[in-house]
ZAZAMI-836438 format. One record per residue: residue in three letters; x negated, z negated, y of N, C-alpha, C, O in turn; chain; residue number from 1. Coordinates in steps of 0.05 Angstrom, whole numbers, padded with zeros to 5 digits. Each point is the difference from the previous one (the first is absolute). Layout:
# residues N
<"ALA" <X Z Y> <X Z Y> <X Z Y> <X Z Y> "A" NUM>
...
***
This chain:
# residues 134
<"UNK" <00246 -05230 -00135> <-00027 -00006 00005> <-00007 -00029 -00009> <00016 -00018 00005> "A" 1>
<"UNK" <-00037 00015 -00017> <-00009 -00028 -00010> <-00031 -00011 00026> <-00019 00012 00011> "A" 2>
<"UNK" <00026 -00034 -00013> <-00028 -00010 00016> <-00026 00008 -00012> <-00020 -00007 00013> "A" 3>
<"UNK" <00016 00017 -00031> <-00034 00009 -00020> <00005 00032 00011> <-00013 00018 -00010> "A" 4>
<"UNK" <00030 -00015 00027> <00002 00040 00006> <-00024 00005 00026> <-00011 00021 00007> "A" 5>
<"UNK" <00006 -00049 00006> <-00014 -00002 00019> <-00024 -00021 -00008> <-00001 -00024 00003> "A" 6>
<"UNK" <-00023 00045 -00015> <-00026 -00018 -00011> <-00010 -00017 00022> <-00003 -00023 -00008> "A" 7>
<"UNK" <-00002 00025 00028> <-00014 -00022 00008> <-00017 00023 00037> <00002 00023 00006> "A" 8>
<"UNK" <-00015 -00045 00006> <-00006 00020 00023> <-00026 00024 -00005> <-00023 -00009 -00002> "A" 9>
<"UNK" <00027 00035 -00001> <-00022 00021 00002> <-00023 -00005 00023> <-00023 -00003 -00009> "A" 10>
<"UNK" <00024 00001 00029> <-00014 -00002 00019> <00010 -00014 00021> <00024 -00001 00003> "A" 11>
<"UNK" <-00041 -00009 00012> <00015 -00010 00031> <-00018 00014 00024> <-00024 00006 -00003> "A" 12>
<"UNK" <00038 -00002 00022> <-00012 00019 00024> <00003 -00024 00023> <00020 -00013 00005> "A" 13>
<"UNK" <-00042 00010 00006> <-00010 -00015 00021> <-00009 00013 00020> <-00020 00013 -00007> "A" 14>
<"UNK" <00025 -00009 00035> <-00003 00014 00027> <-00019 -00025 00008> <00006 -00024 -00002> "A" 15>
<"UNK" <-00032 00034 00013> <-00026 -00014 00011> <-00009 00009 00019> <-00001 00024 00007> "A" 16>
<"UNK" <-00008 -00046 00008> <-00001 00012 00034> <-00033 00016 -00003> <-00008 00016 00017> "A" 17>
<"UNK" <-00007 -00025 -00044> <-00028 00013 00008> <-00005 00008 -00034> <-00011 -00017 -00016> "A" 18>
<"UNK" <00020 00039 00008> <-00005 00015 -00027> <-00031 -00009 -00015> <-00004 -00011 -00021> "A" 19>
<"UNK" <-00014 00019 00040> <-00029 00006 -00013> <-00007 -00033 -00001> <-00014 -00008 -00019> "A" 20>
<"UNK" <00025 -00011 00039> <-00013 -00024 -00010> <00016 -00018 -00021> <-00008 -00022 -00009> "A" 21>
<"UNK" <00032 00035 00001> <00015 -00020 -00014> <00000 00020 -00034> <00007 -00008 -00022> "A" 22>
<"UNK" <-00016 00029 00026> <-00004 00015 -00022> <-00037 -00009 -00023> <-00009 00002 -00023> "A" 23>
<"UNK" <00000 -00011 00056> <-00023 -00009 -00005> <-00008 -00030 -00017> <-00017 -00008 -00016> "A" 24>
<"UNK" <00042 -00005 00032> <00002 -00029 -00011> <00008 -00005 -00035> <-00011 -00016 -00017> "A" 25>
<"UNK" <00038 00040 00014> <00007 -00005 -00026> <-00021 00014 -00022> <-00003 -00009 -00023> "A" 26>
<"UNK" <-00011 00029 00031> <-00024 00012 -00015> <-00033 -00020 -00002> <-00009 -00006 -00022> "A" 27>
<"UNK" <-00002 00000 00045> <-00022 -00018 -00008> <00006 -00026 -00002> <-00015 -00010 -00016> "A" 28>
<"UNK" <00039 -00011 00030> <00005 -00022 -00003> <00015 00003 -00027> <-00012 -00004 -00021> "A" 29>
<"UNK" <00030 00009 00021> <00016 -00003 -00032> <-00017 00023 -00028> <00000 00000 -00024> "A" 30>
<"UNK" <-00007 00009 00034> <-00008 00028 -00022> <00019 00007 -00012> <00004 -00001 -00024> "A" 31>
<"UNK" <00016 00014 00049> <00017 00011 -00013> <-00006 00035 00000> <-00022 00004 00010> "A" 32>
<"UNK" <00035 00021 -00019> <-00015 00028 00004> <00022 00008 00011> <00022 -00011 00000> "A" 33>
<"UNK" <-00033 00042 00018> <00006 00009 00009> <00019 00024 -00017> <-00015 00013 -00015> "A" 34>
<"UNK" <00039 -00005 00015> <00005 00021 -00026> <00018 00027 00008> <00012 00014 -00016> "A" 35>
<"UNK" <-00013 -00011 00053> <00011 00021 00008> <00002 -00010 00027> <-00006 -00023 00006> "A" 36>
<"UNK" <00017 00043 00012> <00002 -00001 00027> <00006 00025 00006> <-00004 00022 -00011> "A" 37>
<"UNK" <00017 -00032 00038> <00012 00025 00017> <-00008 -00001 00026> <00007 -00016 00018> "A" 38>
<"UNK" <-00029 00043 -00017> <-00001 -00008 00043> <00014 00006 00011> <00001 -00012 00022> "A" 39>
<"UNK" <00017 00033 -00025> <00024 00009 00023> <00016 -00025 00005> <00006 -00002 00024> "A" 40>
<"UNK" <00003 -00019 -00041> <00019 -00017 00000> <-00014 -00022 00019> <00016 -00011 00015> "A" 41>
<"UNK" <-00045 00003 -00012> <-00013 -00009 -00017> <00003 -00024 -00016> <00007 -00022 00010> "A" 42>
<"UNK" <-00012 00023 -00036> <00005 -00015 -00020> <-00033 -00001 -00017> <-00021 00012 00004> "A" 43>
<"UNK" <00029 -00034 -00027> <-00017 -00001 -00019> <00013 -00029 -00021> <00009 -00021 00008> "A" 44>
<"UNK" <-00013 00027 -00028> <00012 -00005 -00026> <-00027 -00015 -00014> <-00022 00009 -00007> "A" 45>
<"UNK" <00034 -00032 00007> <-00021 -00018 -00021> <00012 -00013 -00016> <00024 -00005 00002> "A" 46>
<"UNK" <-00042 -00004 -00026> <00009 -00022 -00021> <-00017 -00017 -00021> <-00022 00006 -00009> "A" 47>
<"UNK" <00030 -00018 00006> <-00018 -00027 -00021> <00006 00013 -00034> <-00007 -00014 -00019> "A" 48>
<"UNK" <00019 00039 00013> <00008 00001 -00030> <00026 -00008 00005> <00011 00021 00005> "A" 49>
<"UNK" <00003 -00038 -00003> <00028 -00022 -00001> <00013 00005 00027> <00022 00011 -00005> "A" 50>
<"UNK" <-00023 -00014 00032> <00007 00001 00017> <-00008 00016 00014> <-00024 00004 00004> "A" 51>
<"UNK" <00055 00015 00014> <-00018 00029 00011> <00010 -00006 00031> <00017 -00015 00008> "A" 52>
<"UNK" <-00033 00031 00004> <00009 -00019 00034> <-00005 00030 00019> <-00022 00010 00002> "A" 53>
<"UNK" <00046 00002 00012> <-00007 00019 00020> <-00001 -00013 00021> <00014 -00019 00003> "A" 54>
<"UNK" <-00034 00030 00019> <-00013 -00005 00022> <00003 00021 00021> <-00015 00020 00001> "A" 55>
<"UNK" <00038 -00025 00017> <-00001 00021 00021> <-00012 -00012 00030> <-00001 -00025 00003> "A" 56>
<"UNK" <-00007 00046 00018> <-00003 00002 00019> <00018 -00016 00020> <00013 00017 00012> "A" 57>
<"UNK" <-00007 -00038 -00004> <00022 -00003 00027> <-00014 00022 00019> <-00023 00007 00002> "A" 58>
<"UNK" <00043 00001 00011> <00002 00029 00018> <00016 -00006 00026> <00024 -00005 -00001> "A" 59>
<"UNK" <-00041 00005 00027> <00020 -00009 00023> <-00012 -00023 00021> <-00021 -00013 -00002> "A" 60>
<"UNK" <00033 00013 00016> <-00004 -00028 00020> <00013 -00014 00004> <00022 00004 00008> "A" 61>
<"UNK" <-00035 -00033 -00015> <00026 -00031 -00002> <-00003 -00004 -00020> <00019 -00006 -00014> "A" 62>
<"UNK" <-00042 00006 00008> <-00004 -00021 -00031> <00017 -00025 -00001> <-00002 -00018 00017> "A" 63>
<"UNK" <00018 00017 -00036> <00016 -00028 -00003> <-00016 -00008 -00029> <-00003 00016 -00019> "A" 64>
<"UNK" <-00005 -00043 00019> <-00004 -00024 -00021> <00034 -00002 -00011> <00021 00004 00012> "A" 65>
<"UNK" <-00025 -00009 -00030> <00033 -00011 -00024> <-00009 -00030 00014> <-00022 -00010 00003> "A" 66>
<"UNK" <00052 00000 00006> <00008 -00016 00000> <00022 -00010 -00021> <00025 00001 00004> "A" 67>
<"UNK" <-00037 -00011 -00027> <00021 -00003 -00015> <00028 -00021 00007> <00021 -00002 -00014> "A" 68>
<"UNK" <-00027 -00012 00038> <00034 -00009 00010> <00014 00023 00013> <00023 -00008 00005> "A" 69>
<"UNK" <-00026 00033 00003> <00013 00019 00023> <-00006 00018 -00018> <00011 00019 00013> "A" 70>
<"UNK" <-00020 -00007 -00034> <00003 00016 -00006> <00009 00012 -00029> <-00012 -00009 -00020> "A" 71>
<"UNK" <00033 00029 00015> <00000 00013 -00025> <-00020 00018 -00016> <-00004 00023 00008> "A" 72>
<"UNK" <-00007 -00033 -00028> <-00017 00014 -00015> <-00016 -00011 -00023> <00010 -00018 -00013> "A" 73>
<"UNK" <-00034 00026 00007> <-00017 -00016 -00010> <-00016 -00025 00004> <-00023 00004 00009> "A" 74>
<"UNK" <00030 -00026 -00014> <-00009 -00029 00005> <-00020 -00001 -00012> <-00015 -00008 00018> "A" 75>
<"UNK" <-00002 00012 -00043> <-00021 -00011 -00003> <-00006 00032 -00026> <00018 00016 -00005> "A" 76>
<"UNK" <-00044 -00014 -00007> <-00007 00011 -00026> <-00012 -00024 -00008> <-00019 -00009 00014> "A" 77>
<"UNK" <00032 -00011 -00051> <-00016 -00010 -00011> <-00008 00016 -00020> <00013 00018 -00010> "A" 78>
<"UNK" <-00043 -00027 00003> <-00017 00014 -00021> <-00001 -00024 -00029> <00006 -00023 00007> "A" 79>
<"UNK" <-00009 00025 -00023> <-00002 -00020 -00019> <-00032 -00003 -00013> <-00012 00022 -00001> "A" 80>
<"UNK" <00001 -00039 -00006> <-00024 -00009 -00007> <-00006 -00017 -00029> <00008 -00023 -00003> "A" 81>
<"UNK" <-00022 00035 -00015> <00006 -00016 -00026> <-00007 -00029 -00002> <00006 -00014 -00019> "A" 82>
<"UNK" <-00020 00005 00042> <-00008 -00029 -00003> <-00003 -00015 00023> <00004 00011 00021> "A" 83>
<"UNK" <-00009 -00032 -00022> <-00017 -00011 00023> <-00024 00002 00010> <-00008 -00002 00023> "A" 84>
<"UNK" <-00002 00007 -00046> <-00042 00017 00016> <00015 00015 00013> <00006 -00007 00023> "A" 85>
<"UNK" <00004 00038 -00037> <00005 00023 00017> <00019 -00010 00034> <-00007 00007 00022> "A" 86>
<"UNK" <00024 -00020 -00027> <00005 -00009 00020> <-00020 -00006 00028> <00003 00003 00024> "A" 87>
<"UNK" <-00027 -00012 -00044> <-00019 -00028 00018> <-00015 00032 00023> <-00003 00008 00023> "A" 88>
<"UNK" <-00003 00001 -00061> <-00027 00032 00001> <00025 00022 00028> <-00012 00013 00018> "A" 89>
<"UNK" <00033 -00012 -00020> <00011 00026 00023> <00004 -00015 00028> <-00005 00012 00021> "A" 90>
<"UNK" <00012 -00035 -00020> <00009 -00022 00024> <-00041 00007 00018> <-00003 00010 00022> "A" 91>
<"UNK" <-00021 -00021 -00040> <-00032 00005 00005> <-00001 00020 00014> <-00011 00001 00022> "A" 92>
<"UNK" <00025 00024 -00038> <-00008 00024 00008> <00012 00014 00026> <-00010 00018 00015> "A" 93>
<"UNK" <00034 -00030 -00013> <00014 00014 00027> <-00007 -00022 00027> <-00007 00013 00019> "A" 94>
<"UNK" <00008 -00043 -00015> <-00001 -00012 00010> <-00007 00013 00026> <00019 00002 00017> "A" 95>
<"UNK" <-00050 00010 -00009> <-00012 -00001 00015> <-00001 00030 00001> <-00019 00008 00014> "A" 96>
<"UNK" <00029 00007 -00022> <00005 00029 -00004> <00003 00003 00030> <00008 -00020 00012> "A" 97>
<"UNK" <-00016 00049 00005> <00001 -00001 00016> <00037 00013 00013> <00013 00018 -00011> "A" 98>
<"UNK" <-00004 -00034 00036> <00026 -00002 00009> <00019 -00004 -00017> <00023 00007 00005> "A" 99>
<"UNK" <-00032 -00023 -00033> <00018 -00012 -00011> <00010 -00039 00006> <-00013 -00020 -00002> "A" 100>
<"UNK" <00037 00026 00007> <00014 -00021 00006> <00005 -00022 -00021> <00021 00005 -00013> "A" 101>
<"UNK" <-00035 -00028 00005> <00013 -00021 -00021> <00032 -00011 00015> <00001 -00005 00024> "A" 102>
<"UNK" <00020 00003 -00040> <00016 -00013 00011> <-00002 -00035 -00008> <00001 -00022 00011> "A" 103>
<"UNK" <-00005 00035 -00042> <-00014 -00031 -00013> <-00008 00004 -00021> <00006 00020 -00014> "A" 104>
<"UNK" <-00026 -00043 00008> <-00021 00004 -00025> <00023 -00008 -00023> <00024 -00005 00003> "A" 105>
<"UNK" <-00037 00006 -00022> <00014 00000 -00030> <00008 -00029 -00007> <-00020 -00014 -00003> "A" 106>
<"UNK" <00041 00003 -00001> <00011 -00018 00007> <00040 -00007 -00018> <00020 00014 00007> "A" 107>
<"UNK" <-00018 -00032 -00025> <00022 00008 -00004> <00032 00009 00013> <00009 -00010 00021> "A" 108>
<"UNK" <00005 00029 -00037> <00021 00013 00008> <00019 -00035 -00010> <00004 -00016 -00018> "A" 109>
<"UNK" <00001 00024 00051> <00026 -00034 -00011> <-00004 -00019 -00013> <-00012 -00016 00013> "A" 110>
<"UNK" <00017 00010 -00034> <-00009 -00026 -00016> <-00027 00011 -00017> <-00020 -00014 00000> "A" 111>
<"UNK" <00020 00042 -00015> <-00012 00010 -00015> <00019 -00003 -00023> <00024 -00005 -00002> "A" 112>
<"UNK" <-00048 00012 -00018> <-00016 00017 -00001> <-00019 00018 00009> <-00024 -00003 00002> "A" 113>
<"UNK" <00041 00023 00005> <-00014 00032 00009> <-00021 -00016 00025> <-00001 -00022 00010> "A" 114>
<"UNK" <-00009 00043 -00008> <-00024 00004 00026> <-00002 00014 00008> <00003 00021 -00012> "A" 115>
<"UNK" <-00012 -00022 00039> <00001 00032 00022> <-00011 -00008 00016> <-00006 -00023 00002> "A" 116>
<"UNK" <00001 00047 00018> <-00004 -00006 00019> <00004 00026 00019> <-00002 00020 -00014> "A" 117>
<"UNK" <00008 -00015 00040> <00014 00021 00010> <-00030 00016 00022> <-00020 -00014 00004> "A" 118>
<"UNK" <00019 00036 00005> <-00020 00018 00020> <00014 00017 00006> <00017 00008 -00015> "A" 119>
<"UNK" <-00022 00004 00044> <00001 00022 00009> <-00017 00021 -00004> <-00019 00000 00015> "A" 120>
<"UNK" <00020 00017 -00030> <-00017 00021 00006> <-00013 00017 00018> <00019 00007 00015> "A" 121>
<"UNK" <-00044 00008 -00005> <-00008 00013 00016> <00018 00008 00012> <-00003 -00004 00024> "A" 122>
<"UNK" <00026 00017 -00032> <00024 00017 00008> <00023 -00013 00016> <00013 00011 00017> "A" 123>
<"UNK" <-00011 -00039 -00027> <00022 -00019 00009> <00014 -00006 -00016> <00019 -00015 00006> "A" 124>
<"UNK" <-00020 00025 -00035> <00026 -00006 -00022> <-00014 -00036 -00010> <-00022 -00011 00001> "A" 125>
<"UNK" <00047 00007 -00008> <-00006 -00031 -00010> <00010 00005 -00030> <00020 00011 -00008> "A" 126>
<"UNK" <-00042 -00023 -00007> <-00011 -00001 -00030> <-00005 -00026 -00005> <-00017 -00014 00010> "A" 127>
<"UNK" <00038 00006 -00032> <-00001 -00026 -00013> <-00020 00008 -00030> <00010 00017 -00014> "A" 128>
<"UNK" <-00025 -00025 00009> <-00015 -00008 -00027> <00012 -00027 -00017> <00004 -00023 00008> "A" 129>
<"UNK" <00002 00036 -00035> <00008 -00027 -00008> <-00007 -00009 -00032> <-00012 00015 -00015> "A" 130>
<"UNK" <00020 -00038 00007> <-00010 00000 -00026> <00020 -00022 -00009> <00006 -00019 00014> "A" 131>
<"UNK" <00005 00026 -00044> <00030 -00016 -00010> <-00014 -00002 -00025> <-00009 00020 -00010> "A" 132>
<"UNK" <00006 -00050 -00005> <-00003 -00003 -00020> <00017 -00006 -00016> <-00003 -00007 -00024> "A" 133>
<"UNK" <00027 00009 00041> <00024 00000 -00026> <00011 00032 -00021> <00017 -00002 -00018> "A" 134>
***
């Protein structure tokens, strides 16, 4: 097996404590589309063209938040951004989004370059936005 046998990630699946508002967020805040779904599961499948993102249902009682010190799993989804407007233009757009969490505004990664800045989504997943001009 060579490392090029494994292209790169197909999709990522994210469990959200509230489907319709975080399905809602990546469709009118990002404009991203809707491109399948499953209600038995319940699920729904979106994407920007480039990046494809499943969205399931959390199911149960005892909602737990990721603690990324105590816990194994997914620590963050970063998204990438071709510039600094787009940066400026998606950071505008989600800010005040409703039950979305800023962790921090857009701001350099370590010394820089890059720029980011991190949110919680409606759902509770934490989403870094970022932009590398190298």
């Amino acid at each position: 097996m060579k490392r090029e046998d494994v292209l790169g990630i197909d999709h990522l699946g994210l469990t959200v404590s509230d489907l319709d508002a975080t399905r809602t967020f990546f469709v009118d805040a990002l404009g991203w589309e809707v491109f399948g779904s499953n209600p038995d599961y319940p699920a729904v499948y979106v994407t920007n063209g480039a990046a494809k993102l499943t969205l399931w249902q959390q199911k149960g009682k005892g909602l737990q938040g990721f603690d990324r010190h105590k816990n194994v799993g997914l620590h963050h989804v970063a998204l990438k951004v071709p510039d600094e407007e787009a940066l400026t233009a998606v950071f505008d757009a989600v800010k005040d989004w409703p039950a979305v969490a800023v962790e921090f505004a857009p701001e350099p990664s370590g010394s820089g370059p890059k720029l980011h800045f991190m949110i919680r989504e409606p759902g509770g997943n934490r989403i870094e936005f970022s932009y590398d001009p190298r």
